[in-house]
LUMBAMI-726611 format. One record per atom (N, C-alpha, C): residue number from 1; residue in three letters; atom name; x, y negated, z negated. Coordinates in steps of 0.05 Angstrom, whole numbers. Each point is the difference from the previous one (the first is absolute). Layout:
BEGIN
<rec><seq>NUM</seq><type>Ala</type><atom>CA</atom><c1>X</c1><c2>Y</c2><c3>Z</c3></rec>
...
//
This chain:
BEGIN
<rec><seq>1</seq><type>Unk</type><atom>N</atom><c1>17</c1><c2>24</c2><c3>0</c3></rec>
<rec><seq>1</seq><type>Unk</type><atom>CA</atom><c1>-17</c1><c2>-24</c2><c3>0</c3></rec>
<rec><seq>1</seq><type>Unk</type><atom>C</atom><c1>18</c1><c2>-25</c2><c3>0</c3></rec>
<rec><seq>2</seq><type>Unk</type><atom>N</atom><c1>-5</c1><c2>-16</c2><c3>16</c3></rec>
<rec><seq>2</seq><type>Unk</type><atom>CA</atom><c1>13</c1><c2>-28</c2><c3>7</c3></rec>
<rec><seq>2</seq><type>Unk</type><atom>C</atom><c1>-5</c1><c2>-18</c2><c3>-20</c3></rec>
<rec><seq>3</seq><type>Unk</type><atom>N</atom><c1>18</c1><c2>-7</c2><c3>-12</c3></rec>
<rec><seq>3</seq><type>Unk</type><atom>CA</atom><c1>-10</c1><c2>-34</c2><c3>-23</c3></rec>
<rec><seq>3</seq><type>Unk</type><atom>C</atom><c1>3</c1><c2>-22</c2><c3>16</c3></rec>
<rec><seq>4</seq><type>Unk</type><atom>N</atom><c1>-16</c1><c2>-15</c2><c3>-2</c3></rec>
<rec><seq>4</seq><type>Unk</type><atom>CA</atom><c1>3</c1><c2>-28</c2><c3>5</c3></rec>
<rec><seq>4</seq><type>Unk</type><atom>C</atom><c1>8</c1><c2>-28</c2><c3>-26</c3></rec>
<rec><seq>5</seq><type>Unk</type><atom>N</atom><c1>16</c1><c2>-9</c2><c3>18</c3></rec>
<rec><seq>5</seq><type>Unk</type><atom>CA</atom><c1>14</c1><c2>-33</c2><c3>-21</c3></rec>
<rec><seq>5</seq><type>Unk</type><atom>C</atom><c1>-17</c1><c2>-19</c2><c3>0</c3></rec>
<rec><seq>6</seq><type>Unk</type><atom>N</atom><c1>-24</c1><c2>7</c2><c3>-8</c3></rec>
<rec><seq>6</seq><type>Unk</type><atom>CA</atom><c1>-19</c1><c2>-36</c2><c3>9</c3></rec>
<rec><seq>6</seq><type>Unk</type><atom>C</atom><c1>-2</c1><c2>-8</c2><c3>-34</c3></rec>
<rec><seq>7</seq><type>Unk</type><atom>N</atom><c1>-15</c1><c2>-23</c2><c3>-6</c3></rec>
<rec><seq>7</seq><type>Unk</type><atom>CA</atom><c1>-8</c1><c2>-10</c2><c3>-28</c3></rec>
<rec><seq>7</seq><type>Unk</type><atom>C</atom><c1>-20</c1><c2>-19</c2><c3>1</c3></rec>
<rec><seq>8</seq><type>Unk</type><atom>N</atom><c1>-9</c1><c2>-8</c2><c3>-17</c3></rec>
<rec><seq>8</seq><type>Unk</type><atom>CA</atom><c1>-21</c1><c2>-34</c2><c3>-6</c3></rec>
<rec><seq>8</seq><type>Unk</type><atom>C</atom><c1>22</c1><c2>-26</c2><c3>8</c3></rec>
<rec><seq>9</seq><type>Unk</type><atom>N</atom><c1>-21</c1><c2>-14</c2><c3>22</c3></rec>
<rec><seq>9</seq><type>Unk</type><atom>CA</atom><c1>6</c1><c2>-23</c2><c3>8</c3></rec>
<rec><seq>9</seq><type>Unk</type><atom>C</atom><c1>27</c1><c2>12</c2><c3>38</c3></rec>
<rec><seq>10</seq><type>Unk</type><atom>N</atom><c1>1</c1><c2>28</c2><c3>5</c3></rec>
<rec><seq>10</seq><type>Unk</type><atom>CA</atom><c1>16</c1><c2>-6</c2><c3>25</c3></rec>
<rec><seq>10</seq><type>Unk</type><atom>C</atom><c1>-21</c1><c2>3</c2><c3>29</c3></rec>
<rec><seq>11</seq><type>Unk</type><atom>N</atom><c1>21</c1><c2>-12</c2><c3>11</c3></rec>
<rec><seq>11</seq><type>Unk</type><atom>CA</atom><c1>-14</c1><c2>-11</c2><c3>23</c3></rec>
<rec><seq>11</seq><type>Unk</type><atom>C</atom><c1>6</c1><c2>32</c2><c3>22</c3></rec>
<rec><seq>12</seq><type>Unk</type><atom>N</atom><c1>-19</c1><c2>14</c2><c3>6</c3></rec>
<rec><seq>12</seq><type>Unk</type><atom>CA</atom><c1>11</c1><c2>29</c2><c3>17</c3></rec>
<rec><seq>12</seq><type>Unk</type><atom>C</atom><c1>-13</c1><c2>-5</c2><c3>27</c3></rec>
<rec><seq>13</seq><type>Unk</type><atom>N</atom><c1>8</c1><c2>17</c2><c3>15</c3></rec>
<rec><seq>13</seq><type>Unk</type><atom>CA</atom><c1>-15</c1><c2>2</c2><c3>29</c3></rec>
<rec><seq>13</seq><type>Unk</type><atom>C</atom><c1>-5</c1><c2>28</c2><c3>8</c3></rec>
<rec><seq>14</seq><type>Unk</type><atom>N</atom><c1>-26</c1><c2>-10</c2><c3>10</c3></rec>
<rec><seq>14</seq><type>Unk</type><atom>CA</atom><c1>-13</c1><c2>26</c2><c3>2</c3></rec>
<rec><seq>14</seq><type>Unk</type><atom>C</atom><c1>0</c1><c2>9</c2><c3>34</c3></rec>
<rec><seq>15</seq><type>Unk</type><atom>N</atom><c1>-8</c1><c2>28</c2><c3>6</c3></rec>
<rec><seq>15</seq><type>Unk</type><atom>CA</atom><c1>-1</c1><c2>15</c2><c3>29</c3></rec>
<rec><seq>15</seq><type>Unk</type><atom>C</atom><c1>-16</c1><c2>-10</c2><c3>19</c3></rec>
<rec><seq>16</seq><type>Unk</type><atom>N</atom><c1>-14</c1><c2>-9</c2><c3>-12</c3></rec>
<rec><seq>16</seq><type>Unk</type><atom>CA</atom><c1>-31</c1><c2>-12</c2><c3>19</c3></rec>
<rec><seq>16</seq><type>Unk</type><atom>C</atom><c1>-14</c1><c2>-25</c2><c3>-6</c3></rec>
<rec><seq>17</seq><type>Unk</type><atom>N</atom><c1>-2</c1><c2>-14</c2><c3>12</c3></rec>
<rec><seq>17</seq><type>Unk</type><atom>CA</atom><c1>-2</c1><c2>-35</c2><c3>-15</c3></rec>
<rec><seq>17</seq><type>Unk</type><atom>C</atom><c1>-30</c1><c2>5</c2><c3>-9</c3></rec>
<rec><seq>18</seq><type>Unk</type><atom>N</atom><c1>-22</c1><c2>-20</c2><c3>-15</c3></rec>
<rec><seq>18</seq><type>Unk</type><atom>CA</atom><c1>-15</c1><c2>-8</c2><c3>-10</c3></rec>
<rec><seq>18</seq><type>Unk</type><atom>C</atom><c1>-9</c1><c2>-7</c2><c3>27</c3></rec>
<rec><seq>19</seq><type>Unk</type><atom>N</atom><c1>-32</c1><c2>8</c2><c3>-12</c3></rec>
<rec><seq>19</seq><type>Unk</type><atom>CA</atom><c1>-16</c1><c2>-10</c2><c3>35</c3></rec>
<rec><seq>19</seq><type>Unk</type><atom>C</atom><c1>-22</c1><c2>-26</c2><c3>-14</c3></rec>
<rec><seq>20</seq><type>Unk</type><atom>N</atom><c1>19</c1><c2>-14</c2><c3>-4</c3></rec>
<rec><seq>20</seq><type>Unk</type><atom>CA</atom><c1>-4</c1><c2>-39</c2><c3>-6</c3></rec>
<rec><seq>20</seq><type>Unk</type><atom>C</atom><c1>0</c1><c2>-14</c2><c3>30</c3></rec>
<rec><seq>21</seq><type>Unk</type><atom>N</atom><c1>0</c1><c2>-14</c2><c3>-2</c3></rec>
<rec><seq>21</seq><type>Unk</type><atom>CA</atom><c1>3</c1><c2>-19</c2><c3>27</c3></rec>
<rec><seq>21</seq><type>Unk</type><atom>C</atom><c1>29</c1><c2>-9</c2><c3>-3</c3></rec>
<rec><seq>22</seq><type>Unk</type><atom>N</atom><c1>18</c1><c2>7</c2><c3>-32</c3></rec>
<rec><seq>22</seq><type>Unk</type><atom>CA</atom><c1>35</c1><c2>-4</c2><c3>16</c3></rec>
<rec><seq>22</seq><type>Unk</type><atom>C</atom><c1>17</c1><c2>23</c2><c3>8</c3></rec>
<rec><seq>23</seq><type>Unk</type><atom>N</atom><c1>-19</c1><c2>15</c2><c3>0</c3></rec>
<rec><seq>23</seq><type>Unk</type><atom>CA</atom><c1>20</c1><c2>33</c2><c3>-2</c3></rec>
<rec><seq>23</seq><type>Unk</type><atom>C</atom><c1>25</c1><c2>3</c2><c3>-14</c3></rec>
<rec><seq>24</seq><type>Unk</type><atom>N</atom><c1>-4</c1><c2>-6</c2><c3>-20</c3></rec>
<rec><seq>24</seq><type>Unk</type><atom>CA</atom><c1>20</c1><c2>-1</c2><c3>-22</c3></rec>
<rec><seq>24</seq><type>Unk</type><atom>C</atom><c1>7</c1><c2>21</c2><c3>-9</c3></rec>
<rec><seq>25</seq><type>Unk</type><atom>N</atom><c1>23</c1><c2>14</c2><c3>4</c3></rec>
<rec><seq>25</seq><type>Unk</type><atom>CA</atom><c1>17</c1><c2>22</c2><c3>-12</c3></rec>
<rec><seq>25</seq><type>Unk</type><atom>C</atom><c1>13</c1><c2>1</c2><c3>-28</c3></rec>
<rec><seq>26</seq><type>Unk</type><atom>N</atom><c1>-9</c1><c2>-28</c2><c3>-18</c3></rec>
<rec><seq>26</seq><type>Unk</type><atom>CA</atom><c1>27</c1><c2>-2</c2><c3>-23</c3></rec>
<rec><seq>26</seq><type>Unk</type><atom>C</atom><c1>-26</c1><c2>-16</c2><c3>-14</c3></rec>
<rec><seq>27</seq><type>Unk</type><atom>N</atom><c1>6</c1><c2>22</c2><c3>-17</c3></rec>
<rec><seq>27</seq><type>Unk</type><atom>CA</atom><c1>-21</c1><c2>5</c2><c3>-30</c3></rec>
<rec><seq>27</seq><type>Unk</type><atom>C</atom><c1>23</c1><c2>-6</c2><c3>-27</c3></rec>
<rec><seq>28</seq><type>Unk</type><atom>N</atom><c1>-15</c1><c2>-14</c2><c3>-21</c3></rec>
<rec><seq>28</seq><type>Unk</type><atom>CA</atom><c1>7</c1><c2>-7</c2><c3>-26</c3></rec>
<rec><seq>28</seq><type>Unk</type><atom>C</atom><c1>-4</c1><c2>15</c2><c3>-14</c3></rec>
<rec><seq>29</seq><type>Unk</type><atom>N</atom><c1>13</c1><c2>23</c2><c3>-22</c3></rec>
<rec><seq>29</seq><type>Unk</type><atom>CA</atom><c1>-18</c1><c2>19</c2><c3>-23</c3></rec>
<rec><seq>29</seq><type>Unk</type><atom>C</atom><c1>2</c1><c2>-18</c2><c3>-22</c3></rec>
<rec><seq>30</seq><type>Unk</type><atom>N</atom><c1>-42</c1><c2>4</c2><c3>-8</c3></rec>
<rec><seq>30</seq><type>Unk</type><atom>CA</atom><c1>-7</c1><c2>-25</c2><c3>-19</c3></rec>
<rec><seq>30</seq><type>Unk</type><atom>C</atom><c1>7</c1><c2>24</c2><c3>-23</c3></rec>
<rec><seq>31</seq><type>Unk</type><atom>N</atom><c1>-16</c1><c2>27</c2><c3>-4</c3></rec>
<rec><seq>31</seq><type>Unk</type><atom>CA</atom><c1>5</c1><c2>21</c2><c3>-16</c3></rec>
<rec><seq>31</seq><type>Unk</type><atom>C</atom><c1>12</c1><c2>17</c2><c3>0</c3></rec>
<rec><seq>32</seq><type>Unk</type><atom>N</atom><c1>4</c1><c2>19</c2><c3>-17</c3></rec>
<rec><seq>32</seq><type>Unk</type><atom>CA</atom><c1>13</c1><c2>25</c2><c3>14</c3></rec>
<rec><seq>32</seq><type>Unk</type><atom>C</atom><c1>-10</c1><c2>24</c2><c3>-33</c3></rec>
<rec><seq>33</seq><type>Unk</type><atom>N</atom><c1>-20</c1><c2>18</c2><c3>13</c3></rec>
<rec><seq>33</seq><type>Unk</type><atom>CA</atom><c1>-2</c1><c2>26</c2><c3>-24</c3></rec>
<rec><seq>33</seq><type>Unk</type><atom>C</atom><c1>-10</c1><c2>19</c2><c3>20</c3></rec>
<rec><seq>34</seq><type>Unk</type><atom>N</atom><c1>-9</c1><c2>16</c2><c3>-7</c3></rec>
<rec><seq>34</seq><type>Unk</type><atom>CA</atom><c1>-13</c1><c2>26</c2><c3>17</c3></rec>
<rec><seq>34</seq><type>Unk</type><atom>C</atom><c1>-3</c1><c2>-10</c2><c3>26</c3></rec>
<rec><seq>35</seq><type>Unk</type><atom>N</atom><c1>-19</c1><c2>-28</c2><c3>1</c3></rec>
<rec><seq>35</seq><type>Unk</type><atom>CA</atom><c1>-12</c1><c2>-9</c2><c3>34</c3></rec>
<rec><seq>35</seq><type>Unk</type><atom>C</atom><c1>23</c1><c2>-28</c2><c3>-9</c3></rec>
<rec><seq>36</seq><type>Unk</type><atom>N</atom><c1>1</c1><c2>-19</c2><c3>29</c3></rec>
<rec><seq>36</seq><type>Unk</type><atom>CA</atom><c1>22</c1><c2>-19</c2><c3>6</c3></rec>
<rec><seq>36</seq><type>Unk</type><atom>C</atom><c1>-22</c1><c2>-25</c2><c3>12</c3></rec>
<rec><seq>37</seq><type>Unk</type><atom>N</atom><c1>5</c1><c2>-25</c2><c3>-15</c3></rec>
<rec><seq>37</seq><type>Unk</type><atom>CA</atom><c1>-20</c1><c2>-13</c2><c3>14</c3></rec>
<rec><seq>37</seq><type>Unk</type><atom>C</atom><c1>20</c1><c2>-24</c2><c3>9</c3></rec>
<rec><seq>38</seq><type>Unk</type><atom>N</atom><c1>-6</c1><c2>2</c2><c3>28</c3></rec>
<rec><seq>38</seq><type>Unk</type><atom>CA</atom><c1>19</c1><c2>-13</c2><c3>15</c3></rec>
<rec><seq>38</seq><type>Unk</type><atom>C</atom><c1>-21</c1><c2>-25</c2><c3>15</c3></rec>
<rec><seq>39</seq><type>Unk</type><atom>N</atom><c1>19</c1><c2>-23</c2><c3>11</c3></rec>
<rec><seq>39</seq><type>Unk</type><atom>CA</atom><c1>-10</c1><c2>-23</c2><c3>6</c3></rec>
<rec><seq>39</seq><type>Unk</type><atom>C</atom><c1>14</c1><c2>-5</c2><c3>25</c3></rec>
<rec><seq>40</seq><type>Unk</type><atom>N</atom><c1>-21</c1><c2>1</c2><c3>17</c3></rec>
<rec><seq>40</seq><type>Unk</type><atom>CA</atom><c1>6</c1><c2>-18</c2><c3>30</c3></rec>
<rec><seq>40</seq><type>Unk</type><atom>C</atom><c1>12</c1><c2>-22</c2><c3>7</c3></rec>
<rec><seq>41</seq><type>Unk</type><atom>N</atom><c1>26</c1><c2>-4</c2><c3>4</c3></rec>
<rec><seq>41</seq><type>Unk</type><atom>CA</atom><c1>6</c1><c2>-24</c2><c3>-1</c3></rec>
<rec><seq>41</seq><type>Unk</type><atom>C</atom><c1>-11</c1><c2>-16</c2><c3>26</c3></rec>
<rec><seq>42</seq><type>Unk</type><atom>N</atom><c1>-7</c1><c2>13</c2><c3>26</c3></rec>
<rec><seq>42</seq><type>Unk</type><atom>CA</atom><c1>-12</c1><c2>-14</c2><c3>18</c3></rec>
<rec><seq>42</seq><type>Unk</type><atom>C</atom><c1>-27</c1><c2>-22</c2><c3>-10</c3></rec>
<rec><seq>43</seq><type>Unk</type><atom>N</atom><c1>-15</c1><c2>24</c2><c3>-4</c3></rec>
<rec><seq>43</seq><type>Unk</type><atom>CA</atom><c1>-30</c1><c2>-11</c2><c3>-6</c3></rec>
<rec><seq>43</seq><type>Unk</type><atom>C</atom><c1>-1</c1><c2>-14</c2><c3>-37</c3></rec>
<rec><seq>44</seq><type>Unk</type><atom>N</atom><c1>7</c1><c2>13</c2><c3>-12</c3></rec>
<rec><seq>44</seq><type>Unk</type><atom>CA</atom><c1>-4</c1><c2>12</c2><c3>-21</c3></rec>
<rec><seq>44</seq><type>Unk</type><atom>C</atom><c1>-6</c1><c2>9</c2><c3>-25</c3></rec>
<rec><seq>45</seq><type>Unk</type><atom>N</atom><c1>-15</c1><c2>29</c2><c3>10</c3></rec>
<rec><seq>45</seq><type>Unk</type><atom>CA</atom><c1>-21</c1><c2>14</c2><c3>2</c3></rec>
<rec><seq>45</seq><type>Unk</type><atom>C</atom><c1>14</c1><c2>22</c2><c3>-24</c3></rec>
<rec><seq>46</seq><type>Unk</type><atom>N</atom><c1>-10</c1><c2>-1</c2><c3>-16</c3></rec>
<rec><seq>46</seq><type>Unk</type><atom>CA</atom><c1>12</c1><c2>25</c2><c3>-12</c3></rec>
<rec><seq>46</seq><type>Unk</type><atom>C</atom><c1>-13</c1><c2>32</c2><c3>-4</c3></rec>
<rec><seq>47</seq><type>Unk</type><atom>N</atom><c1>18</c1><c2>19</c2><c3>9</c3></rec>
<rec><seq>47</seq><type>Unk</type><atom>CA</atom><c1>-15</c1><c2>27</c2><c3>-2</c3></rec>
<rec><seq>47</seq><type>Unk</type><atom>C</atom><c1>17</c1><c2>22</c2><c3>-17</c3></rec>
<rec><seq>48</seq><type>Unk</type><atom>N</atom><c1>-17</c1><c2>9</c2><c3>-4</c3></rec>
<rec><seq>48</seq><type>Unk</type><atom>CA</atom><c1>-4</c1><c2>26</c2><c3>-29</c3></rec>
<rec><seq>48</seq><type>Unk</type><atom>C</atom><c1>16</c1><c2>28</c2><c3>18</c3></rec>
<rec><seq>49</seq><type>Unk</type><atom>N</atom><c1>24</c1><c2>15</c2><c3>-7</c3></rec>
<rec><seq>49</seq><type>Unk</type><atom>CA</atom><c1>13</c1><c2>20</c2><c3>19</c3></rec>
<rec><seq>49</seq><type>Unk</type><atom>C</atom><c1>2</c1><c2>14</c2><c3>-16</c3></rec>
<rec><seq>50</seq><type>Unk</type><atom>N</atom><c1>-10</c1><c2>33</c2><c3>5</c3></rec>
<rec><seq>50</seq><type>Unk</type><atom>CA</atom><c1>15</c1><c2>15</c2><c3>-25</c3></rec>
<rec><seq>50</seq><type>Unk</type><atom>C</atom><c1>33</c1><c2>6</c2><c3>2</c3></rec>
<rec><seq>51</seq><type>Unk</type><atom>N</atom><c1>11</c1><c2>9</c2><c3>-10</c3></rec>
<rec><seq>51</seq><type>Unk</type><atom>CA</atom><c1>32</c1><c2>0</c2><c3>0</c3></rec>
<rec><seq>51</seq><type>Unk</type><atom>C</atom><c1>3</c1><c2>23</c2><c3>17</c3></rec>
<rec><seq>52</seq><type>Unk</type><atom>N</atom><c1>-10</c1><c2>18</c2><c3>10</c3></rec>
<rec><seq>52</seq><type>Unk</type><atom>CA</atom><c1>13</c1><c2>25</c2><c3>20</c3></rec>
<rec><seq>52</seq><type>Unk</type><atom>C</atom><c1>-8</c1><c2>-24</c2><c3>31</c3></rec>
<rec><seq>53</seq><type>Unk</type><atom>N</atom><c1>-22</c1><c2>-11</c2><c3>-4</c3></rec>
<rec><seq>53</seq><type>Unk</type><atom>CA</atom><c1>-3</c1><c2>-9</c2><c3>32</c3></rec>
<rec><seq>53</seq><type>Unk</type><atom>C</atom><c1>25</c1><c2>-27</c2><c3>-2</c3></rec>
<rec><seq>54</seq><type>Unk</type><atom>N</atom><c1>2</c1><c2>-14</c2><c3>-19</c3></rec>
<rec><seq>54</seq><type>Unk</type><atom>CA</atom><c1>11</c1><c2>-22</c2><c3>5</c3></rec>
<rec><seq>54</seq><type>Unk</type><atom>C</atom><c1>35</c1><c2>20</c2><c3>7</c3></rec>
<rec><seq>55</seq><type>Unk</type><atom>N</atom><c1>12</c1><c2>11</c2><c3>-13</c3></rec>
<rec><seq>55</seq><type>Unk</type><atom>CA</atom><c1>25</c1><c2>21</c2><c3>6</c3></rec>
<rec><seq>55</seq><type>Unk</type><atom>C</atom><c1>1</c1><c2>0</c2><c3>27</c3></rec>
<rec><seq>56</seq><type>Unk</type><atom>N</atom><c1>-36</c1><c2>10</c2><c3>8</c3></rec>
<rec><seq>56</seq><type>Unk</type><atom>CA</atom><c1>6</c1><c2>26</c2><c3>39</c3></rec>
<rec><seq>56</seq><type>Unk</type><atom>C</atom><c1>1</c1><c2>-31</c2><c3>17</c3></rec>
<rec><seq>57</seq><type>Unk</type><atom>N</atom><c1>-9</c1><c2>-32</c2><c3>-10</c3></rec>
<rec><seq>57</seq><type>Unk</type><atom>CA</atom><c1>-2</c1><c2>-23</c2><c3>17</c3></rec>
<rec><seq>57</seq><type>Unk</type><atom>C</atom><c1>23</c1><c2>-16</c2><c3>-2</c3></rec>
<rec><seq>58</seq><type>Unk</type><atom>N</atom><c1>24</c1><c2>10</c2><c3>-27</c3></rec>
<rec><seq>58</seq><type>Unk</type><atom>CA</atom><c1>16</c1><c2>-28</c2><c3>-6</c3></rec>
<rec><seq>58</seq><type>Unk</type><atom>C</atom><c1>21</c1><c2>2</c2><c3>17</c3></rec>
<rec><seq>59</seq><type>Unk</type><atom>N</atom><c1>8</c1><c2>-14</c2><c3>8</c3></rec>
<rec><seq>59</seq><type>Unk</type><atom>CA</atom><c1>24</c1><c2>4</c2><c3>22</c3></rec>
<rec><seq>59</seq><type>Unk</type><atom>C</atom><c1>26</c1><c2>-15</c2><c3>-12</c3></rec>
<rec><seq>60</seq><type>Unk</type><atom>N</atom><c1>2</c1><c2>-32</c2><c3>-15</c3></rec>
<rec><seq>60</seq><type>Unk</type><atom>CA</atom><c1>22</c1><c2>-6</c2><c3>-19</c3></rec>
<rec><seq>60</seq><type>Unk</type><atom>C</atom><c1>-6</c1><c2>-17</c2><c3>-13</c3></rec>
<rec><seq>61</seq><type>Unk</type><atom>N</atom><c1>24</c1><c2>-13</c2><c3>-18</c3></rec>
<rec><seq>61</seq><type>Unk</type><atom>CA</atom><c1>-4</c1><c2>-18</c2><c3>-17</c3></rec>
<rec><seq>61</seq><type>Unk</type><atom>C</atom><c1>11</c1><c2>-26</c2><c3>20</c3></rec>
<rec><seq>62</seq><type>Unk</type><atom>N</atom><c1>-12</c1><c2>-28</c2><c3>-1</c3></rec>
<rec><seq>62</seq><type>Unk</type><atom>CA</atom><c1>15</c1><c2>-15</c2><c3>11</c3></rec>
<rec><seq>62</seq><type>Unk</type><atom>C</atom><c1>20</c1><c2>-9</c2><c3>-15</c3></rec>
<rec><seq>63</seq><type>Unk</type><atom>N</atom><c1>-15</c1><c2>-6</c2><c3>-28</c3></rec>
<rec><seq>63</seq><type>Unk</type><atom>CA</atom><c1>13</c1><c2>-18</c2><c3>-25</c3></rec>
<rec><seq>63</seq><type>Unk</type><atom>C</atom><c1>-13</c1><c2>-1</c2><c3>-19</c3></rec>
//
């Protein structure tokens, strides 16, 4: 099983952009426990991920 380096407050990018009107790829993590609630930086829209889907979508950290 693969670990991932993410935490509260980094900026990651994901596989498949947000279907917003900016197609924004680079999400904020506001939380982080069982599910990850992450924030749109295009629109931003914040959505509720459980932690196996956010893992199979995160692609890196920017910062």
């Amino acid at each position: 099983m693969k670990t991932y380096d993410y935490k509260l407050g980094d900026i990651v990018e994901m596989k498949k952009p947000h279907p917003c009107t900016s197609k924004s790829t680079q999400f904020e993590i506001v939380r982080v426990g069982a599910d990850l609630k992450i924030k749109c930086l295009g629109c931003g829209n914040v959505l509720i991920i459980s932690r196996d889907n956010f893992n199979k979508r995160f692609k890196r950290v920017v910062k």
